[in-house]
KOLLOZA-783737 format. One record per residue: x, y, z negated of N, C-alpha, C in turn; residue number from 1. Coordinates in nm, 2 decimals. Layout:
REM KOLLOZA-783737
<pt><n_east>X</n_east><n_north>Y</n_north><n_up>Z</n_up><ca_east>X</ca_east><ca_north>Y</ca_north><ca_up>Z</ca_up><c_east>X</c_east><c_north>Y</c_north><c_up>Z</c_up><num>NUM</num></pt>
...
This chain:
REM KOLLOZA-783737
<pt><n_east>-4.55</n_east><n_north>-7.67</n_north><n_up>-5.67</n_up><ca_east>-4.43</ca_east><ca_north>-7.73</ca_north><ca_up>-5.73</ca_up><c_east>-4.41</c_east><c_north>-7.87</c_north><c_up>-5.68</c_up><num>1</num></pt>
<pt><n_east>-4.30</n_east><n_north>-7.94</n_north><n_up>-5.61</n_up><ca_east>-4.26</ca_east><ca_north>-8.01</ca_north><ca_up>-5.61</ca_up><c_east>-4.26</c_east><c_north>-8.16</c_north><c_up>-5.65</c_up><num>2</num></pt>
<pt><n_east>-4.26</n_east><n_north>-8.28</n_north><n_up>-5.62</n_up><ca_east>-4.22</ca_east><ca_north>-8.37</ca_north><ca_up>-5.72</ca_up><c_east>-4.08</c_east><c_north>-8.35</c_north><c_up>-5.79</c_up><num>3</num></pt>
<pt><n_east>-3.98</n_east><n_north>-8.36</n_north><n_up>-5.71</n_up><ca_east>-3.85</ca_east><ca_north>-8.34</ca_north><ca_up>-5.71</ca_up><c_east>-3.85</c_east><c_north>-8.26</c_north><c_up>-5.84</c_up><num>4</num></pt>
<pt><n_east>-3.89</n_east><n_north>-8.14</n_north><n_up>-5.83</n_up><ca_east>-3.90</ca_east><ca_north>-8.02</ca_north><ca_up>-5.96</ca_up><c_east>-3.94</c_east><c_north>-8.09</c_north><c_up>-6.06</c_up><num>5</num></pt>
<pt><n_east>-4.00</n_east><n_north>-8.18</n_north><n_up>-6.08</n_up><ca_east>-4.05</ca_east><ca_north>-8.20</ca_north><ca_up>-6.22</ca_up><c_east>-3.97</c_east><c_north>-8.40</c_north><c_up>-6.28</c_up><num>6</num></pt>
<pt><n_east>-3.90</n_east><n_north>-8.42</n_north><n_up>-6.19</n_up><ca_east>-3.82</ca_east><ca_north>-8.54</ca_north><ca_up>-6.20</ca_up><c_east>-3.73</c_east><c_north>-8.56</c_north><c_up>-6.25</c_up><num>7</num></pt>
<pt><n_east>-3.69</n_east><n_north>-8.69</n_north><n_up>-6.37</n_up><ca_east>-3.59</ca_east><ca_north>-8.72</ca_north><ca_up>-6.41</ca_up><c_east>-3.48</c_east><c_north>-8.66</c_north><c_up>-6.33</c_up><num>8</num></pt>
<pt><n_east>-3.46</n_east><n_north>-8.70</n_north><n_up>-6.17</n_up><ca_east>-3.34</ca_east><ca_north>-8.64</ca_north><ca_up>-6.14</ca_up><c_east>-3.30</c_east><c_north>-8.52</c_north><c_up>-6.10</c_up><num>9</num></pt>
<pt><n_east>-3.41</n_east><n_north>-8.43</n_north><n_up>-6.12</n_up><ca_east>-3.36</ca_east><ca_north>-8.30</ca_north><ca_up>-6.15</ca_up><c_east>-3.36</c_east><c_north>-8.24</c_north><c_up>-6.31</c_up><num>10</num></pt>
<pt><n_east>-3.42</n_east><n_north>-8.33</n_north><n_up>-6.39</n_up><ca_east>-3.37</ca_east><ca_north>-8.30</ca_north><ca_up>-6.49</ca_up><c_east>-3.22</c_east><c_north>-8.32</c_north><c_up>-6.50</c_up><num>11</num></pt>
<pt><n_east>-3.17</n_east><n_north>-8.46</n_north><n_up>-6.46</n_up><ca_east>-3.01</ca_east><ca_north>-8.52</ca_north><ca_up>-6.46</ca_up><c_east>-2.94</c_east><c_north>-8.38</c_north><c_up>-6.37</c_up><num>12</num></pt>
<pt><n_east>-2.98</n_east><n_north>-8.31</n_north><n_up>-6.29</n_up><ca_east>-2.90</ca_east><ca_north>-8.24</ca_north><ca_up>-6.23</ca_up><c_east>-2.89</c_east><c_north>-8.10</c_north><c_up>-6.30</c_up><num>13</num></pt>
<pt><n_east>-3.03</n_east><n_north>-8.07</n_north><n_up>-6.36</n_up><ca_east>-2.99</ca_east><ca_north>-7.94</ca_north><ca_up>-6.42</ca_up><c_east>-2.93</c_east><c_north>-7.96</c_north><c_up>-6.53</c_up><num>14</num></pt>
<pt><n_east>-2.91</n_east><n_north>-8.08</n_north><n_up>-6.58</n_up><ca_east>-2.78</ca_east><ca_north>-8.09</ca_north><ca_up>-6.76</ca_up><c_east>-2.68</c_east><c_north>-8.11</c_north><c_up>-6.65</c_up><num>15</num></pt>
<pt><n_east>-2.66</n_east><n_north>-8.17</n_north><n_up>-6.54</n_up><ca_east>-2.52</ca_east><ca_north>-8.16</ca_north><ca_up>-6.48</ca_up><c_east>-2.49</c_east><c_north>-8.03</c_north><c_up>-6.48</c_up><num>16</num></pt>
<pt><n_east>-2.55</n_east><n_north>-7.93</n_north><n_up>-6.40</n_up><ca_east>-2.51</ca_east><ca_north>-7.79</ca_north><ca_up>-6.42</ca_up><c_east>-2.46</c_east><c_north>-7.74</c_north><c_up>-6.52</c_up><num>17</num></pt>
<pt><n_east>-2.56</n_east><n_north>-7.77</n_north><n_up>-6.66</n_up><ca_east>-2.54</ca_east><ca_north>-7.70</ca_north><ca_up>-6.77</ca_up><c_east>-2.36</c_east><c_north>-7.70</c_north><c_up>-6.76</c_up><num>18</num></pt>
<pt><n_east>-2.40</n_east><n_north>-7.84</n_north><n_up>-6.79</n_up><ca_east>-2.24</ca_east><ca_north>-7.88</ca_north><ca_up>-6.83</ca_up><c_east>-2.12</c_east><c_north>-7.84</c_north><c_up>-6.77</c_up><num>19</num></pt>
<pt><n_east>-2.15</n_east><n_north>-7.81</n_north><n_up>-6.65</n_up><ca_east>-2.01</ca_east><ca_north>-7.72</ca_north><ca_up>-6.58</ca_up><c_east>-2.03</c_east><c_north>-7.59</c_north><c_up>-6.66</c_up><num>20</num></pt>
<pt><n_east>-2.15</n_east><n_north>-7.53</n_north><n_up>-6.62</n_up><ca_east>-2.13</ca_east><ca_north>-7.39</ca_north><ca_up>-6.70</ca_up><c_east>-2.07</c_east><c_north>-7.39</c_north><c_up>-6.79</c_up><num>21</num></pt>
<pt><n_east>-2.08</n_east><n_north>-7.43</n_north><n_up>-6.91</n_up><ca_east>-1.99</ca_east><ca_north>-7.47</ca_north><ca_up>-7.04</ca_up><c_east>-1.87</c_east><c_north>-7.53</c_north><c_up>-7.05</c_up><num>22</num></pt>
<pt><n_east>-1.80</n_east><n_north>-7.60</n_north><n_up>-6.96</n_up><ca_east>-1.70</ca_east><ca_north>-7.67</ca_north><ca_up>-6.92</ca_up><c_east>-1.62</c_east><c_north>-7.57</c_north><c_up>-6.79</c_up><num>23</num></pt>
<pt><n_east>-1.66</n_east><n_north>-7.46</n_north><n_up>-6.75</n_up><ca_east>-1.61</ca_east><ca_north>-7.38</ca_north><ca_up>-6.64</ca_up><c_east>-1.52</c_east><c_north>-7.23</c_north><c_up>-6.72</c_up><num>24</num></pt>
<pt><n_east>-1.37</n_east><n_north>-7.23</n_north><n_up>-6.66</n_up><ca_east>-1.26</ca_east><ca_north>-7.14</ca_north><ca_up>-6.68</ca_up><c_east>-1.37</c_east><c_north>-7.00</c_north><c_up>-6.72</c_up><num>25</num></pt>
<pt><n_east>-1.50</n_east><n_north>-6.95</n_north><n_up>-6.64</n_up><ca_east>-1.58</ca_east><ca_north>-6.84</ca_north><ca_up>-6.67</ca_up><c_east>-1.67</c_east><c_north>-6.90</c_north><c_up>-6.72</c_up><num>26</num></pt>
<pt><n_east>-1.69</n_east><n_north>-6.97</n_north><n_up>-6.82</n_up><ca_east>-1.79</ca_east><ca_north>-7.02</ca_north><ca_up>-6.93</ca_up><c_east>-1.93</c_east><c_north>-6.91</c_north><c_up>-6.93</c_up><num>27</num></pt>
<pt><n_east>-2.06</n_east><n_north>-7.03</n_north><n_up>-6.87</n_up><ca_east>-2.16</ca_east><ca_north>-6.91</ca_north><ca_up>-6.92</ca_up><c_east>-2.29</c_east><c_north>-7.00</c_north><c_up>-7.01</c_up><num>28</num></pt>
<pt><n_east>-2.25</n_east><n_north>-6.97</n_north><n_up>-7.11</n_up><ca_east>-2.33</ca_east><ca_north>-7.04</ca_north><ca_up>-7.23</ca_up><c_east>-2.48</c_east><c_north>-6.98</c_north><c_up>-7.23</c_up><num>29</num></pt>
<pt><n_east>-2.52</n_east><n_north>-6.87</n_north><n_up>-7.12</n_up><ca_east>-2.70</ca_east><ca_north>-6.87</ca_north><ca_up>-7.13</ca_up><c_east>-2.73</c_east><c_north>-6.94</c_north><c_up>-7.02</c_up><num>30</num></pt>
<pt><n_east>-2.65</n_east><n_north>-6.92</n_north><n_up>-6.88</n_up><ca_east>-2.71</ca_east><ca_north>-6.99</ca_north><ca_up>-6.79</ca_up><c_east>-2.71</c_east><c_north>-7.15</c_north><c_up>-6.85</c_up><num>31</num></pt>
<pt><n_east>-2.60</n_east><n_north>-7.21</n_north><n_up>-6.96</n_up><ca_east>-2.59</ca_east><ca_north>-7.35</ca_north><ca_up>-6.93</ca_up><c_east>-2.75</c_east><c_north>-7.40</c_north><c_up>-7.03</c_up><num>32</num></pt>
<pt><n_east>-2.79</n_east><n_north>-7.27</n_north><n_up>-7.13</n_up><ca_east>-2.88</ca_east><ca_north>-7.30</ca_north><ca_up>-7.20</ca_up><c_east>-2.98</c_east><c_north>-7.27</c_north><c_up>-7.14</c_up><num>33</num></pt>
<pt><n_east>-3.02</n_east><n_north>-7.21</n_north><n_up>-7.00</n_up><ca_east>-3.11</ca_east><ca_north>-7.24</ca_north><ca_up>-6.97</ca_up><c_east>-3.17</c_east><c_north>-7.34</c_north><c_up>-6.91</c_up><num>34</num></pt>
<pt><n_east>-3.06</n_east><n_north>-7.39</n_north><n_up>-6.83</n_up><ca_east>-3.06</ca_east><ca_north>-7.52</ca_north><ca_up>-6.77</ca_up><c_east>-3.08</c_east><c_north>-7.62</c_north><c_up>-6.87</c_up><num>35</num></pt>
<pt><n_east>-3.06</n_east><n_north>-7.63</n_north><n_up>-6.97</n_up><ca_east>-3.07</ca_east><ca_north>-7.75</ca_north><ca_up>-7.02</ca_up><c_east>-3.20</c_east><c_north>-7.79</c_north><c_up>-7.12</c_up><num>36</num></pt>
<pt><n_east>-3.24</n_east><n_north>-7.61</n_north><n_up>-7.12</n_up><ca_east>-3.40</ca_east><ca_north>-7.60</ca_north><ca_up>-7.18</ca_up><c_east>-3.49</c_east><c_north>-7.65</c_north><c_up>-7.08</c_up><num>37</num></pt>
<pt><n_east>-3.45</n_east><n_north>-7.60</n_north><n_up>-6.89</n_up><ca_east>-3.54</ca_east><ca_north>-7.65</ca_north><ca_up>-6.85</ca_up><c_east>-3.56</c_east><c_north>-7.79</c_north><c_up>-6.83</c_up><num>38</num></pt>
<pt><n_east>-3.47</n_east><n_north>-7.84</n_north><n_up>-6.83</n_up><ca_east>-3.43</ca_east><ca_north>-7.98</ca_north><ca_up>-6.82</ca_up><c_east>-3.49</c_east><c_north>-8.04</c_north><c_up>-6.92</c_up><num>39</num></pt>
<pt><n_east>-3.51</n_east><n_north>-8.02</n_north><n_up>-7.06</n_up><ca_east>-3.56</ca_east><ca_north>-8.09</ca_north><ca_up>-7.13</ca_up><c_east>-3.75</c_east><c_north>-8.03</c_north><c_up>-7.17</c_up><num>40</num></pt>
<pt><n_east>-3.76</n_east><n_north>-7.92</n_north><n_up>-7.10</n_up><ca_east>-3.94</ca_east><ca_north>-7.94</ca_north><ca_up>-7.05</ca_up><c_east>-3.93</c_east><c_north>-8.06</c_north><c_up>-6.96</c_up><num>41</num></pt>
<pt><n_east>-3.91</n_east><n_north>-8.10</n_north><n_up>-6.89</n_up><ca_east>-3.92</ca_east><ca_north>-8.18</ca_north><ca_up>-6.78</ca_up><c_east>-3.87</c_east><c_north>-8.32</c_north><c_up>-6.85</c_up><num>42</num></pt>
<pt><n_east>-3.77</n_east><n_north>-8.34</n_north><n_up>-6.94</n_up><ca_east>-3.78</ca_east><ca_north>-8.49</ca_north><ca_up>-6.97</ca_up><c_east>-3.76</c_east><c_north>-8.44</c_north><c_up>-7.17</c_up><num>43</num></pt>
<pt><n_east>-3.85</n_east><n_north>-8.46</n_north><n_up>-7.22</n_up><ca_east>-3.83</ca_east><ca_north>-8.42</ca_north><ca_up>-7.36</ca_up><c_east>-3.72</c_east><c_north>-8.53</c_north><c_up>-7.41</c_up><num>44</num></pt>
<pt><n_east>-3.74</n_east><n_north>-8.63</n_north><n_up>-7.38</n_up><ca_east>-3.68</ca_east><ca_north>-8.76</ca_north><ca_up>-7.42</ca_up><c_east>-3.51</c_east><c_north>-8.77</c_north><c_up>-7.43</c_up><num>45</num></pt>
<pt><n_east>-3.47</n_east><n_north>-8.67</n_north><n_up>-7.32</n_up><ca_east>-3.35</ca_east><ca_north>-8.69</ca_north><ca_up>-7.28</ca_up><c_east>-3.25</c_east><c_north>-8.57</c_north><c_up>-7.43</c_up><num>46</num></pt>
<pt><n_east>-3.19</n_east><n_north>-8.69</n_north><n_up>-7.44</n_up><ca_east>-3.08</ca_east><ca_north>-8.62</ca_north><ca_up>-7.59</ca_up><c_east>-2.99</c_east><c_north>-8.55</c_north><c_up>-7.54</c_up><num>47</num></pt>
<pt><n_east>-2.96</n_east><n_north>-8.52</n_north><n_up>-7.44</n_up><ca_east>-2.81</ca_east><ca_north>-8.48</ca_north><ca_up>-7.37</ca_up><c_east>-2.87</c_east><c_north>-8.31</c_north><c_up>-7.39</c_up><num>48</num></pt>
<pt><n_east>-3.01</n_east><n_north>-8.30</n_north><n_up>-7.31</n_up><ca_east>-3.04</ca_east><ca_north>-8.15</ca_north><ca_up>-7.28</ca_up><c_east>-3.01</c_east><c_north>-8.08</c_north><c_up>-7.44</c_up><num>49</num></pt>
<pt><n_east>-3.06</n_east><n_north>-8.17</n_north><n_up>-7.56</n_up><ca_east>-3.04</ca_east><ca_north>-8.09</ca_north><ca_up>-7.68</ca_up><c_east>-2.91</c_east><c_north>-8.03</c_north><c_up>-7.70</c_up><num>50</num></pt>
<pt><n_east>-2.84</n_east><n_north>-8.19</n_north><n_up>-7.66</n_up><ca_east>-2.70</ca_east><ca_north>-8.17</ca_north><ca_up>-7.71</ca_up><c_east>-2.59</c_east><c_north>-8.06</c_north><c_up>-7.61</c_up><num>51</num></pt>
<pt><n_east>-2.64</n_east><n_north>-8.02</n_north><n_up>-7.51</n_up><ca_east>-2.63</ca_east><ca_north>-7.95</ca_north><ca_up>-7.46</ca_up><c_east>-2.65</c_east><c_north>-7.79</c_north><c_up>-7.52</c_up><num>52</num></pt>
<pt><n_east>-2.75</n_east><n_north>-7.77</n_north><n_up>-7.56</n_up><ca_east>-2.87</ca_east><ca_north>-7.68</ca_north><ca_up>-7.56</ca_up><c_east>-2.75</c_east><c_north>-7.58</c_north><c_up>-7.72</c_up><num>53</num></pt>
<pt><n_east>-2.74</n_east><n_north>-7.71</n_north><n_up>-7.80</n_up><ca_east>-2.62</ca_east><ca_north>-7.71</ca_north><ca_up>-7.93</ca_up><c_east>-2.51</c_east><c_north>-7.65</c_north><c_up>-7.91</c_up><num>54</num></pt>
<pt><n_east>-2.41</n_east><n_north>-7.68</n_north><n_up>-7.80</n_up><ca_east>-2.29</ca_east><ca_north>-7.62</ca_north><ca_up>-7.73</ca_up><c_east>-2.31</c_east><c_north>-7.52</c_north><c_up>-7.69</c_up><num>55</num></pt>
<pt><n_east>-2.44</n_east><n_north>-7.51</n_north><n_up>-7.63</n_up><ca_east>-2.45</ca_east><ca_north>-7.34</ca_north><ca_up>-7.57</ca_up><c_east>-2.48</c_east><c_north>-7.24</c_north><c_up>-7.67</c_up><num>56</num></pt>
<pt><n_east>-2.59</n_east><n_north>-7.27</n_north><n_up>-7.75</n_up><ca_east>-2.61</ca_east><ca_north>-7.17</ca_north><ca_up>-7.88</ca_up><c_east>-2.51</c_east><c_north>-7.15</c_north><c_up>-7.98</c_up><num>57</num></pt>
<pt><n_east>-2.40</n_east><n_north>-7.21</n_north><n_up>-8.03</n_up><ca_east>-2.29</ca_east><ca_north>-7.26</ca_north><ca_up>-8.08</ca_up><c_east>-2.17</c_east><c_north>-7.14</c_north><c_up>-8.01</c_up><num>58</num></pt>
<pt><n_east>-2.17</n_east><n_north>-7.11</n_north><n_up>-7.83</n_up><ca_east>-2.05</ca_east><ca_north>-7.08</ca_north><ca_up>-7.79</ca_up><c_east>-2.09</c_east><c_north>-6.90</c_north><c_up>-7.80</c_up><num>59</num></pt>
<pt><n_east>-2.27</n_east><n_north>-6.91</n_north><n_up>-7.81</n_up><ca_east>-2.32</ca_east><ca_north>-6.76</ca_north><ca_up>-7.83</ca_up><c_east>-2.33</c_east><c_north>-6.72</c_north><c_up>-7.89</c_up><num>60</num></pt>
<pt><n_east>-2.28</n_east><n_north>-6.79</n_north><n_up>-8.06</n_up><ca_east>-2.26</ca_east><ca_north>-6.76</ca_north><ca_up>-8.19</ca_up><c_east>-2.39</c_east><c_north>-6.77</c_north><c_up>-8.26</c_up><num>61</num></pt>
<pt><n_east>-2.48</n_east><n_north>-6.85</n_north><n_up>-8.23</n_up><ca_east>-2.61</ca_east><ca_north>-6.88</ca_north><ca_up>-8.30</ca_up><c_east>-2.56</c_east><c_north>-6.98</c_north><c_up>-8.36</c_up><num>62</num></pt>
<pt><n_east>-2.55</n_east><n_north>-7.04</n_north><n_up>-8.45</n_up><ca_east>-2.51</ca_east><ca_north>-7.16</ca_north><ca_up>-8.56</ca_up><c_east>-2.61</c_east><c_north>-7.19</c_north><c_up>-8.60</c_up><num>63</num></pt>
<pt><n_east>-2.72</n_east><n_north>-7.16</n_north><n_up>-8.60</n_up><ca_east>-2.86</ca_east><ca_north>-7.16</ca_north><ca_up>-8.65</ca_up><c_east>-2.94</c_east><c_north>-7.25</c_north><c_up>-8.58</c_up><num>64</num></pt>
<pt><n_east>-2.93</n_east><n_north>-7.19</n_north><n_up>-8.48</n_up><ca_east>-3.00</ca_east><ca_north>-7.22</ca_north><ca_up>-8.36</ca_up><c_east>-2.90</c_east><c_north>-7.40</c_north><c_up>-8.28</c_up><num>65</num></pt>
<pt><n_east>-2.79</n_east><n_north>-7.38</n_north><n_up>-8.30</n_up><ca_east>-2.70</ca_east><ca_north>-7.51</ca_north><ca_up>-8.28</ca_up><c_east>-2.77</c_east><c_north>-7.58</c_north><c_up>-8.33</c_up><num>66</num></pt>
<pt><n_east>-2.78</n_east><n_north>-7.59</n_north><n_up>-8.47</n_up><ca_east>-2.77</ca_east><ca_north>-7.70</ca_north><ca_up>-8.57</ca_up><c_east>-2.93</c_east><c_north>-7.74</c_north><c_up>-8.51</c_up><num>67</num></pt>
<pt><n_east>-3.05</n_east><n_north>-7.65</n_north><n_up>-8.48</n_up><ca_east>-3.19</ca_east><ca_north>-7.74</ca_north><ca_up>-8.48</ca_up><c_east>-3.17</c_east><c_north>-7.79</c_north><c_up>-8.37</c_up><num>68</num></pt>
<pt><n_east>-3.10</n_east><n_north>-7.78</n_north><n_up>-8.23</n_up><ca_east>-3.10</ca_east><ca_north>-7.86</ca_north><ca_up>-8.14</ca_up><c_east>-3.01</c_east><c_north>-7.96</c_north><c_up>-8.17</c_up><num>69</num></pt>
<pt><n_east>-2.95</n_east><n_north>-7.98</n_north><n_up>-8.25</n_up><ca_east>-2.87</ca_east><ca_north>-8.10</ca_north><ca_up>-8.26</ca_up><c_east>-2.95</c_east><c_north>-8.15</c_north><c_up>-8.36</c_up><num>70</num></pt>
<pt><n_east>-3.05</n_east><n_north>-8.10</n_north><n_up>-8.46</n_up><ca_east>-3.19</ca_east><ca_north>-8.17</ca_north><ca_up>-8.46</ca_up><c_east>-3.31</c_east><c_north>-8.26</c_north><c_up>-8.42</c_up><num>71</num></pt>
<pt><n_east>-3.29</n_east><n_north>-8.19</n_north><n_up>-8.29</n_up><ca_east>-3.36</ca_east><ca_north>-8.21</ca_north><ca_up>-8.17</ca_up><c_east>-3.31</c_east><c_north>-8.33</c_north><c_up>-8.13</c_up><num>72</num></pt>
<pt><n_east>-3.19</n_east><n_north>-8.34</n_north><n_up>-8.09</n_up><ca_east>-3.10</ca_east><ca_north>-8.47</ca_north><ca_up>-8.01</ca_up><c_east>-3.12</c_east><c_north>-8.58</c_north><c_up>-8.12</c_up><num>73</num></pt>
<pt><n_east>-3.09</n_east><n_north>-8.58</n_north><n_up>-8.25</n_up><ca_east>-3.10</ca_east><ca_north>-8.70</ca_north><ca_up>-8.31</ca_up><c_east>-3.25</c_east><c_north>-8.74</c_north><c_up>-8.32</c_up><num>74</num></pt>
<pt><n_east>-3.33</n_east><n_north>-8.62</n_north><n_up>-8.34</n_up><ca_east>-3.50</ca_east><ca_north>-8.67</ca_north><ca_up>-8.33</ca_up><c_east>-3.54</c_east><c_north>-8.78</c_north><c_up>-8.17</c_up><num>75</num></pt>
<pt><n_east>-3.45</n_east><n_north>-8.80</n_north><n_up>-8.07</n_up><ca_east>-3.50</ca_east><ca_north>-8.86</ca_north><ca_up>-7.97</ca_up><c_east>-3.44</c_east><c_north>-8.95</c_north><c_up>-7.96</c_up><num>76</num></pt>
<pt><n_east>-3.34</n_east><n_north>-8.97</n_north><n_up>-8.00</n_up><ca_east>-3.23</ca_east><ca_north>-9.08</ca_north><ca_up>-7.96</ca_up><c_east>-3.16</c_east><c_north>-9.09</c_north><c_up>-8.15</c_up><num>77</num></pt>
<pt><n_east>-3.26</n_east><n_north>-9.19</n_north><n_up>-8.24</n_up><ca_east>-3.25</ca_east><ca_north>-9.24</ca_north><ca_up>-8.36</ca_up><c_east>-3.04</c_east><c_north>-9.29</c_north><c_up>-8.35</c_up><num>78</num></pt>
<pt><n_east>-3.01</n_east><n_north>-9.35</n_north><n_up>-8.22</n_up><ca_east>-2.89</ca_east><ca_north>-9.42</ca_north><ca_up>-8.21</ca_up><c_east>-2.79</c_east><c_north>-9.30</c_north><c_up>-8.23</c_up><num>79</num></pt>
<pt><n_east>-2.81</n_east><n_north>-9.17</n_north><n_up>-8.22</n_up><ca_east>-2.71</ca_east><ca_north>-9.08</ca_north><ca_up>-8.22</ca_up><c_east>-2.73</c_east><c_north>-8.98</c_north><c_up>-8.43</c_up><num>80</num></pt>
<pt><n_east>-2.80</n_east><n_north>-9.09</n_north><n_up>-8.48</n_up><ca_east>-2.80</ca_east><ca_north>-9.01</ca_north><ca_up>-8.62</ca_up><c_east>-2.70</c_east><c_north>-8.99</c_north><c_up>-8.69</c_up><num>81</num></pt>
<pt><n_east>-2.58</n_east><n_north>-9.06</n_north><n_up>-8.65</n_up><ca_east>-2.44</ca_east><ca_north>-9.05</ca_north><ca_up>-8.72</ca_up><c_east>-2.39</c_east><c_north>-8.92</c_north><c_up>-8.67</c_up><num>82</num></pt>
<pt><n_east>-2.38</n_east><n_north>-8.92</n_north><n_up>-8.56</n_up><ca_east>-2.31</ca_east><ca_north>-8.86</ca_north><ca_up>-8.45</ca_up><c_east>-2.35</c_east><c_north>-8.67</c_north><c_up>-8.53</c_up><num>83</num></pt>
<pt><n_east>-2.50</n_east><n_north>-8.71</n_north><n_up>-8.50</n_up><ca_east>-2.54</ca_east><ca_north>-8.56</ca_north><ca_up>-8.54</ca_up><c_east>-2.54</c_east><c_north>-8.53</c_north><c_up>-8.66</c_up><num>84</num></pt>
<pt><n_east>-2.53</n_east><n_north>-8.64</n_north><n_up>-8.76</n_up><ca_east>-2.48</ca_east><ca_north>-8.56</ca_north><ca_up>-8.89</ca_up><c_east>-2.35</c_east><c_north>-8.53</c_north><c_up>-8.94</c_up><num>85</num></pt>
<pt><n_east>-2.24</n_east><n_north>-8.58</n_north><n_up>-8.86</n_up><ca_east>-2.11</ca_east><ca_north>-8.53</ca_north><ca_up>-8.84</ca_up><c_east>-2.12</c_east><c_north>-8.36</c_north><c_up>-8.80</c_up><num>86</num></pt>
<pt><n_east>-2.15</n_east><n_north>-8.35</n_north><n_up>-8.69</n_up><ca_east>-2.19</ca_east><ca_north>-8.24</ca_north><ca_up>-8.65</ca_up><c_east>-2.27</c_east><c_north>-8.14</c_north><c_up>-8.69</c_up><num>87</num></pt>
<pt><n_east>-2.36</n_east><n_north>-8.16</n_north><n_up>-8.78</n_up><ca_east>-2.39</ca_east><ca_north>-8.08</ca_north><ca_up>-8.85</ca_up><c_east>-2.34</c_east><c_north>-8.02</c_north><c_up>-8.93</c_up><num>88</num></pt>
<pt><n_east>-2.29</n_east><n_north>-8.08</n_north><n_up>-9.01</n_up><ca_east>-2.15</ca_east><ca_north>-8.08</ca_north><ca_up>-9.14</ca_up><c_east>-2.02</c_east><c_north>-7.99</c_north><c_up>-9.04</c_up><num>89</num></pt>
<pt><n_east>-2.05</n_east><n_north>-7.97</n_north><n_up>-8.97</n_up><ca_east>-1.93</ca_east><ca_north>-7.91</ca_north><ca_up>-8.89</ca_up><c_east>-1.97</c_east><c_north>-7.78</c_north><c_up>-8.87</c_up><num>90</num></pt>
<pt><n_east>-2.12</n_east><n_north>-7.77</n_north><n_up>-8.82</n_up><ca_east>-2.17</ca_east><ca_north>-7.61</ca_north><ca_up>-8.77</ca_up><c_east>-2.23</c_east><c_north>-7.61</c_north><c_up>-8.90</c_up><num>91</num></pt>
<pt><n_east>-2.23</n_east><n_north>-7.65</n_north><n_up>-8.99</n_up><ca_east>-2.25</ca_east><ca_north>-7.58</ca_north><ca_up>-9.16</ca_up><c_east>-2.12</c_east><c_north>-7.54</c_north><c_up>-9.22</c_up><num>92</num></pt>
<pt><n_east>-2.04</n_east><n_north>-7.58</n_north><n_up>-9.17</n_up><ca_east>-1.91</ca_east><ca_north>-7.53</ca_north><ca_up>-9.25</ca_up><c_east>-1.87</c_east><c_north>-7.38</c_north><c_up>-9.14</c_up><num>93</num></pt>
<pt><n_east>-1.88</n_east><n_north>-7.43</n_north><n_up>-9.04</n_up><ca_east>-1.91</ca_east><ca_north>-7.29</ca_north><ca_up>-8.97</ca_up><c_east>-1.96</c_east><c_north>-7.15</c_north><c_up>-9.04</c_up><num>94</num></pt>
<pt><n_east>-2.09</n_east><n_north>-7.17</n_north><n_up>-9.03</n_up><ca_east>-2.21</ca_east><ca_north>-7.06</ca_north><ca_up>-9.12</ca_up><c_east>-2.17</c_east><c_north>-7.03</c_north><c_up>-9.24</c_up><num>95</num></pt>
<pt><n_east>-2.09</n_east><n_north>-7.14</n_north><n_up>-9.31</n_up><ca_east>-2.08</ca_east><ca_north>-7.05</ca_north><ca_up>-9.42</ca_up><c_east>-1.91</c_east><c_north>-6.98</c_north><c_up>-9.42</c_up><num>96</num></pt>
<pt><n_east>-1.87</n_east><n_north>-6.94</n_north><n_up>-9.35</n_up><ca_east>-1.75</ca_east><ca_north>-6.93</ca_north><ca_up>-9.35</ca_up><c_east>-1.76</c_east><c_north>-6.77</c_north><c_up>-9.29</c_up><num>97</num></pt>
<pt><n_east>-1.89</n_east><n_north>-6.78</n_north><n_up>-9.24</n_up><ca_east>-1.91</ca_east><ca_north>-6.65</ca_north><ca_up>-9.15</ca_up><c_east>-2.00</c_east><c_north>-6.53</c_north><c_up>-9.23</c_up><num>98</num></pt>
C-alpha cells in the first residue's frame, strides 16, 4: 500500500468523488458511499466523509442509517451541532411519514 493510499489527500479526493457521484445527472449513491466510507477509514476526523456518507444512505432510502452518520459528522466537528440537528429533525420527519 502506498503512502498516497492512506493520505489526507486521497482521502480529499475520494469525498471529491463521492460528491460528483451524488451531484451527477446518473446519481450513484453506493459508489458515492463507498467512497466516502473509505475516505473516512483513512481520515476519521474528517466531517465531510460522514456528511457525505448521510446523502448517500438518505438517496438509498435508509433514513436510519442517514441520521447516525449525520451523528457521526457532528461527533467530529462539535462546530457543526446546529447544523446536524436541523438535519436530523428533517430525516425524522422523513421516517415517520414513511
Amino acid at each position: 500500500m502506498s503512502a498516497f493510499s492512506t493520505s489526507k489527500a486521497m482521502s480529499h479526493a475520494l469525498l471529491l468523488r463521492a460528491d460528483a457521484y451524488l451531484n451527477a445527472n446518473d446519481m450513484n449513491p453506493n459508489k458515492a458511499l463507498e467512497d466516502a466510507t473509505k475516505a473516512a477509514s483513512i481520515d476519521h476526523l474528517h466531517g465531510r466523509a460522514y456528511r457525505i456518507k448521510a446523502d448517500a444512505y438518505e438517496a438509498l432510502g435508509d433514513v436510519l442509517k442517514a441520521m447516525e452518520a449525520v451523528e457521526q459528522w457532528a461527533g467530529v466537528n462539535p462546530l457543526f451541532m446546529s447544523k446536524a440537528k436541523n438535519e436530523l429533525s428533517r430525516l425524522l420527519q422523513i421516517r415517520n411519514t414513511r
